[in-house]
C-alpha atoms as an extended CHARMM CRD file, in Angstrom:
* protein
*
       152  EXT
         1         1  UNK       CA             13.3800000000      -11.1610000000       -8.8460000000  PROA      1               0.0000000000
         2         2  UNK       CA             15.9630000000       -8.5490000000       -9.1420000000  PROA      2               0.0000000000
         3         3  UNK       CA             16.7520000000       -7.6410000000       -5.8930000000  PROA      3               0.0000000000
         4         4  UNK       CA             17.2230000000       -3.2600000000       -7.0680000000  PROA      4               0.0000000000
         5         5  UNK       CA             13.5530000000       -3.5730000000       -7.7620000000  PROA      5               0.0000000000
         6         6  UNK       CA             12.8100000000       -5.6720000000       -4.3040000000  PROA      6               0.0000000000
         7         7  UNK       CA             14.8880000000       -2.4920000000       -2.1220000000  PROA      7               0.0000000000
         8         8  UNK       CA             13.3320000000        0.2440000000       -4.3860000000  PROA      8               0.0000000000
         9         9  UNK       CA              9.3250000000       -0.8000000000       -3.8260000000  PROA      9               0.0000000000
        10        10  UNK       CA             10.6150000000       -1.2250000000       -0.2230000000  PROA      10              0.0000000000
        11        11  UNK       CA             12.2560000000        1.8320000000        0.3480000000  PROA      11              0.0000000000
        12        12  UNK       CA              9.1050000000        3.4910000000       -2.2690000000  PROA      12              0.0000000000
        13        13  UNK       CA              6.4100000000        1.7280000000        0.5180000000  PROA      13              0.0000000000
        14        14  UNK       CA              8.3410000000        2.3690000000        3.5040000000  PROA      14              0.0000000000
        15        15  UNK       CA              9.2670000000        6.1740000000        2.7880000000  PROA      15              0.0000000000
        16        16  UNK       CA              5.4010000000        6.9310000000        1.7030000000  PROA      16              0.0000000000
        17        17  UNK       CA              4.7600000000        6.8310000000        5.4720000000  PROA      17              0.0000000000
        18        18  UNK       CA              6.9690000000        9.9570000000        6.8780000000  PROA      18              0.0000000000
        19        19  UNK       CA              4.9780000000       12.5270000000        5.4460000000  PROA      19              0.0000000000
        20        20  UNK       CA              1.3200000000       10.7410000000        6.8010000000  PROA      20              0.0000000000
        21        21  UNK       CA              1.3000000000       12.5260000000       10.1830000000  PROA      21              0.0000000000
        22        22  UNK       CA              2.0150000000       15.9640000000        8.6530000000  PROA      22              0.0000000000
        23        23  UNK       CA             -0.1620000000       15.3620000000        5.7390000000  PROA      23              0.0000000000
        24        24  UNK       CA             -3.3870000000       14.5010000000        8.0950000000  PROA      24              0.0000000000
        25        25  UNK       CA             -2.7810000000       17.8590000000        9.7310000000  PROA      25              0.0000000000
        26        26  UNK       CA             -6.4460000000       19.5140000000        8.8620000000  PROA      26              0.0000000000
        27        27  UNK       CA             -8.2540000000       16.2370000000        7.8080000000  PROA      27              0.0000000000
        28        28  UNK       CA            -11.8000000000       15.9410000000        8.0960000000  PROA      28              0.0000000000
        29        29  UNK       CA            -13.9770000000       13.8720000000        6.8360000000  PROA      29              0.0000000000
        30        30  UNK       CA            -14.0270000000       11.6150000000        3.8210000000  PROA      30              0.0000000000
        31        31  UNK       CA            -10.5650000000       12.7030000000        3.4400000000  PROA      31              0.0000000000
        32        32  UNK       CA             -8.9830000000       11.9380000000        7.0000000000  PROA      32              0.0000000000
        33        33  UNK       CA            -11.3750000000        8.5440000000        6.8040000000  PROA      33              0.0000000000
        34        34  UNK       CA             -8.7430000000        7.8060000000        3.5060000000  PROA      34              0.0000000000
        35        35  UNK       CA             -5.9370000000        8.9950000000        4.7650000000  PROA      35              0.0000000000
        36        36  UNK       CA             -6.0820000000        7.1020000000        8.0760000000  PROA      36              0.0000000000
        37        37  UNK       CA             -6.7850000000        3.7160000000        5.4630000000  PROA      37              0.0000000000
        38        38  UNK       CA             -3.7170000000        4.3340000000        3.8140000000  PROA      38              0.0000000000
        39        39  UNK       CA             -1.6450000000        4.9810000000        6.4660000000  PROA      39              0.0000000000
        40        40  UNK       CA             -2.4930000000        1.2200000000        7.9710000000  PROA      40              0.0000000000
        41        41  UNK       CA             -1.8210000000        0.1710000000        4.9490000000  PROA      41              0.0000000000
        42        42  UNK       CA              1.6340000000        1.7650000000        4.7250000000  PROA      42              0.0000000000
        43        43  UNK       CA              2.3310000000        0.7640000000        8.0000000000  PROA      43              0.0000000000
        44        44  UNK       CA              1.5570000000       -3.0040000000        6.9560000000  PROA      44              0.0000000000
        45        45  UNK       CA              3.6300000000       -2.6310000000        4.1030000000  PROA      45              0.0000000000
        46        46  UNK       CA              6.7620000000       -1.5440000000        6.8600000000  PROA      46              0.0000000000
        47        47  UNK       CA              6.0550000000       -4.6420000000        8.7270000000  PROA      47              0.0000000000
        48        48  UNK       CA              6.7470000000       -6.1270000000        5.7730000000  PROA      48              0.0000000000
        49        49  UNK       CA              9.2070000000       -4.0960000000        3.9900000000  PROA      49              0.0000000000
        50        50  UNK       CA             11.3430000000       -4.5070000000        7.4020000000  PROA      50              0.0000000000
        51        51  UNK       CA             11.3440000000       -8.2640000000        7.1080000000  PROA      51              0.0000000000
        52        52  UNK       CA             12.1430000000       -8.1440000000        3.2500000000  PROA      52              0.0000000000
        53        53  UNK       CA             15.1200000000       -5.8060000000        3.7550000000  PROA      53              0.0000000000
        54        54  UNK       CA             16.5300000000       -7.6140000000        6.2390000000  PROA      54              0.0000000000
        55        55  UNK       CA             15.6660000000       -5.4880000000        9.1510000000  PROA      55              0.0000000000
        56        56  UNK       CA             13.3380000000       -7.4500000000       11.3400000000  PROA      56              0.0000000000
        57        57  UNK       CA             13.2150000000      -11.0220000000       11.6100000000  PROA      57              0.0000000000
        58        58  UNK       CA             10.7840000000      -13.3380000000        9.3860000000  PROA      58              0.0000000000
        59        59  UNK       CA              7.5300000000      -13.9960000000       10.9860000000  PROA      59              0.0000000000
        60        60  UNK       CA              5.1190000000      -16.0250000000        8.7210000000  PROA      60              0.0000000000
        61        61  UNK       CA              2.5350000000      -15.2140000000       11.0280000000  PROA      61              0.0000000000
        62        62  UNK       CA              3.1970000000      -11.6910000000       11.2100000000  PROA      62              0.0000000000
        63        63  UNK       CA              3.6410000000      -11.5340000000        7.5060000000  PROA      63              0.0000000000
        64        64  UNK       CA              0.6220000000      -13.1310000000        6.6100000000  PROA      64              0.0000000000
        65        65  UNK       CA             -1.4550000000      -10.9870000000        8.6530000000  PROA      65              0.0000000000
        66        66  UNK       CA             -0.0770000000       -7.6150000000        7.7870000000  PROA      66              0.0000000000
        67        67  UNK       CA             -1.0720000000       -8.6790000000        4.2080000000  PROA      67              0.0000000000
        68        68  UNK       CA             -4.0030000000       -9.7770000000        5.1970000000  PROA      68              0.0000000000
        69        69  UNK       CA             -4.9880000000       -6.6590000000        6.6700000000  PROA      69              0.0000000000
        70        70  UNK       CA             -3.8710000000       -5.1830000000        3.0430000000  PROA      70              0.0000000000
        71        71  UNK       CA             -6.0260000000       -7.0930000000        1.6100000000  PROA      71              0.0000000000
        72        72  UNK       CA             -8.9760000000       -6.1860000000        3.6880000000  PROA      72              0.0000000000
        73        73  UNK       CA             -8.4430000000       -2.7300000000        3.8870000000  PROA      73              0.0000000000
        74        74  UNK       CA             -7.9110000000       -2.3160000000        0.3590000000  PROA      74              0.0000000000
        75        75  UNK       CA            -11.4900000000       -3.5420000000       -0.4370000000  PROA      75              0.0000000000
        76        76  UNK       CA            -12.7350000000       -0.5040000000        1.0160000000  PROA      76              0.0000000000
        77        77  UNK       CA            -10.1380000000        2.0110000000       -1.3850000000  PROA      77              0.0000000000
        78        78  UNK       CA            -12.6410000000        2.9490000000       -3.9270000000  PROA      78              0.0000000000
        79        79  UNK       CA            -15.6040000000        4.1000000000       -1.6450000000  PROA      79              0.0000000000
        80        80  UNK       CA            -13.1430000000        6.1370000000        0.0800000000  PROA      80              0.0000000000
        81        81  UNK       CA            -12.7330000000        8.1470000000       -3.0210000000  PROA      81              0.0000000000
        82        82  UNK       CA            -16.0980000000        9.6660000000       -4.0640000000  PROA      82              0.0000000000
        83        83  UNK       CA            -15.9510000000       12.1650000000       -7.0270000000  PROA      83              0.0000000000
        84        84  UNK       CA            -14.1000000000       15.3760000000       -6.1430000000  PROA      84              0.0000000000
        85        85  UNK       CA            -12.9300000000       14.5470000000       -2.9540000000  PROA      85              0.0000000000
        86        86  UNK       CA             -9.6850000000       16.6610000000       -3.2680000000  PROA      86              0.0000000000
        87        87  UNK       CA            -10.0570000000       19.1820000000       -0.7150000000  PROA      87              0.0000000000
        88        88  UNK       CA             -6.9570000000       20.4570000000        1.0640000000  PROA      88              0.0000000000
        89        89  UNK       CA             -5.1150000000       18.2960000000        2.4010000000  PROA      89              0.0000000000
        90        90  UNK       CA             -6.1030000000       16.0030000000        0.2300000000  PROA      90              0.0000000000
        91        91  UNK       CA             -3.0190000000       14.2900000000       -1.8300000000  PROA      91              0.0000000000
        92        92  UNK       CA             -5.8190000000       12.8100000000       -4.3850000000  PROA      92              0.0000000000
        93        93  UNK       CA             -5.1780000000       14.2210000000       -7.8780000000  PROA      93              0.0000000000
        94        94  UNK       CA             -8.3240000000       14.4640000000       -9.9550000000  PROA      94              0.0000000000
        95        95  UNK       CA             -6.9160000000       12.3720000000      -12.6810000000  PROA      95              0.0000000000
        96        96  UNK       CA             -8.3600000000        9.4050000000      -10.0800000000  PROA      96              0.0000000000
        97        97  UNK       CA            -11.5570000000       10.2100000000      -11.7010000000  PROA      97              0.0000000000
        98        98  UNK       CA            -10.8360000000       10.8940000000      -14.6720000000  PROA      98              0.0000000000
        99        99  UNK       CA             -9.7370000000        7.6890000000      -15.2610000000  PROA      99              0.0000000000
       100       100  UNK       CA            -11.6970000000        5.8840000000      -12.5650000000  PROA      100             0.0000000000
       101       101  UNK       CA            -11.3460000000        2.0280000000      -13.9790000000  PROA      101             0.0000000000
       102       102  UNK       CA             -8.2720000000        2.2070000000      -13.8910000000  PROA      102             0.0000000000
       103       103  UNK       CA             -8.2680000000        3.5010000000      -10.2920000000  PROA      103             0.0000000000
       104       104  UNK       CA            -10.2120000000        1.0490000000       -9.3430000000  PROA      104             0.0000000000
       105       105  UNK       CA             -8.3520000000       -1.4600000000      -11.3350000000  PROA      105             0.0000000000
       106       106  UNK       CA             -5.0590000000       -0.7390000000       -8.8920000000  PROA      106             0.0000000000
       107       107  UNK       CA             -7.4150000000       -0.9570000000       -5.8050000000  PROA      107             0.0000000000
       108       108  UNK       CA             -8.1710000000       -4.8390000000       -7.2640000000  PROA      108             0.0000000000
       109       109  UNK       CA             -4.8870000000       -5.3770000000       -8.1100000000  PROA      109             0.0000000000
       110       110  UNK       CA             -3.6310000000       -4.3790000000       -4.8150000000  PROA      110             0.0000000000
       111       111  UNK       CA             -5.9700000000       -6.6560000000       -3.3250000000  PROA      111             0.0000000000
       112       112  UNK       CA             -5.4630000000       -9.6520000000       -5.1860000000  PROA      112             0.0000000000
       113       113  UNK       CA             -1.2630000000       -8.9510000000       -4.7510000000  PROA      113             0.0000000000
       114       114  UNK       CA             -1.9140000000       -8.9470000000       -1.0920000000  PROA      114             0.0000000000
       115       115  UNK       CA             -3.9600000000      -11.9310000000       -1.1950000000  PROA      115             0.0000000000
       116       116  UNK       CA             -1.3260000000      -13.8080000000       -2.5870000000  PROA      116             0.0000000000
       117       117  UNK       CA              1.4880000000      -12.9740000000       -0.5880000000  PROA      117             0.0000000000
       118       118  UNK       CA             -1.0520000000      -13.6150000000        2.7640000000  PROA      118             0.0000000000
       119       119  UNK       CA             -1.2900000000      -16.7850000000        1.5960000000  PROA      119             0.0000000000
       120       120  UNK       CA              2.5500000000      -17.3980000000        0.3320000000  PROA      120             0.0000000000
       121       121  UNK       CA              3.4180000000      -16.0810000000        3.9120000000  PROA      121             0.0000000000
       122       122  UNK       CA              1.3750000000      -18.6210000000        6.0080000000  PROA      122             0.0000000000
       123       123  UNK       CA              3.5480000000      -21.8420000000        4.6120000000  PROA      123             0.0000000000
       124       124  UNK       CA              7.0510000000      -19.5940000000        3.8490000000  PROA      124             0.0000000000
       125       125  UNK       CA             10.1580000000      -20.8640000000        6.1930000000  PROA      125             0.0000000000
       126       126  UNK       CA             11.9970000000      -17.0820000000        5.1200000000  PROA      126             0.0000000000
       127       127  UNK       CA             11.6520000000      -14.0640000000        3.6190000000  PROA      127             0.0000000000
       128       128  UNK       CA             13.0440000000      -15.1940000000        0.1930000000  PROA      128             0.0000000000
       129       129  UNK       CA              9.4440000000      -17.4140000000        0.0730000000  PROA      129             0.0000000000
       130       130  UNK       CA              7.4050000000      -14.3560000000       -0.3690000000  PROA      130             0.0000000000
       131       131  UNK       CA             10.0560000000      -11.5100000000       -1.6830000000  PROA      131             0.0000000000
       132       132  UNK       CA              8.3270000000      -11.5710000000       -5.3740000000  PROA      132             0.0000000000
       133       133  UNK       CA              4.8810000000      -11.2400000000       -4.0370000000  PROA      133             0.0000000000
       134       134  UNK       CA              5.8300000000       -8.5050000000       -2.1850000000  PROA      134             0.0000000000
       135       135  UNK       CA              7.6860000000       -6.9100000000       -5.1990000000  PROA      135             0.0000000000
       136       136  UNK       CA              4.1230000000       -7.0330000000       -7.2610000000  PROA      136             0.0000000000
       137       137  UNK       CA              2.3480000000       -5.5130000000       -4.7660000000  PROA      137             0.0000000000
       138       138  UNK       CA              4.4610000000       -2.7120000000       -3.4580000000  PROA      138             0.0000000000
       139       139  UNK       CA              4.8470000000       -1.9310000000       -7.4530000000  PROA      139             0.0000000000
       140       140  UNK       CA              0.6330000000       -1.6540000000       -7.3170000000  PROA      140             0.0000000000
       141       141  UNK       CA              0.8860000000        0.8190000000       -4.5470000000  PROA      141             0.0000000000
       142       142  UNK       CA              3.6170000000        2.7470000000       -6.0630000000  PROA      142             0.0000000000
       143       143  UNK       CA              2.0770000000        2.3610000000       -9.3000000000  PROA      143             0.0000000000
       144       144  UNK       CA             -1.2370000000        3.8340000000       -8.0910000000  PROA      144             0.0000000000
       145       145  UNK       CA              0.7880000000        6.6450000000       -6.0630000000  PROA      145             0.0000000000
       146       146  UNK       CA              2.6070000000        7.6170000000       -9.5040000000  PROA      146             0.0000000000
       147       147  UNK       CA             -0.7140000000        8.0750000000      -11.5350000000  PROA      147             0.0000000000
       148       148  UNK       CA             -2.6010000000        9.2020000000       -8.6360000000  PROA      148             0.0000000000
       149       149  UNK       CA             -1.4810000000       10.9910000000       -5.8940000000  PROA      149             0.0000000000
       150       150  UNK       CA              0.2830000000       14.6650000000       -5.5560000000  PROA      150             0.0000000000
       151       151  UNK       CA              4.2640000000       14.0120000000       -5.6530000000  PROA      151             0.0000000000
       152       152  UNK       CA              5.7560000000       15.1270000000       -2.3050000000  PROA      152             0.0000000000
């Protein structure tokens, strides 16, 4: 795995998380409910961005469950989104529904990614063991943030 690609989907899932707390500011609702999801998710995905760039020591326990917790939260993505759910502050952009497989498509996709690196992390002796999973699914989530979301 080229390692540009590794530090840009880390730096792309790690950076998503600075503008969570003021981006909540006003959330209610269906909206704040998503919001708070993705921001465990993010902060996951900096437990294990850390560990990929070098920054925090390898834990294949600590891996495995952060992507684990991906995984399970991730399931929950598409109910979070029900149709025109883009009130302020709302970073949703309505092309989410107007292309709503695909949407939901990512949401799998992320799930499956983080799946696979739970269960590369549980047997992995260092970070090199799960680097490409982690690659594929911080490319979901910043492939889904791309086609979906408002750009900062």
């Amino acid at each position: 795995m080229n390692k540009t690609i590794i530090a840009i989907c880390a730096v792309t899932a790690i950076s998503s998380i600075s503008g969570f707390a003021i981006a909540h500011s006003g959330a209610t609702g269906i909206v704040k409910e998503r919001m708070e999801l993705m921001k465990d998710i993010a902060g996951h995905m900096k437990t294990l961005g850390t560990m990929i760039k070098g920054e925090r020591a390898f834990s294949a326990e600590e891996a495995s469950v952060a992507a684990t917790m991906i995984a399970s939260k991730s399931e929950n993505v598409p109910e979070l989104f029900p149709e025109d759910s883009i009130m302020e502050p709302s970073e949703a952009l309505p092309a989410i529904w107007e292309d709503w497989d695909a949407f939901v498509g990512l949401s799998g996709d992320m799930n499956t990614h983080a799946k696979t690196l739970a269960e590369a992390a549980k047997n992995a002796n260092d970070v090199t063991a799960i680097r490409a999973q982690f690659a594929s699914l911080a490319k979901t989530c910043s492939g889904c943030h791309e086609d979906f979301r408002k750009d900062k």
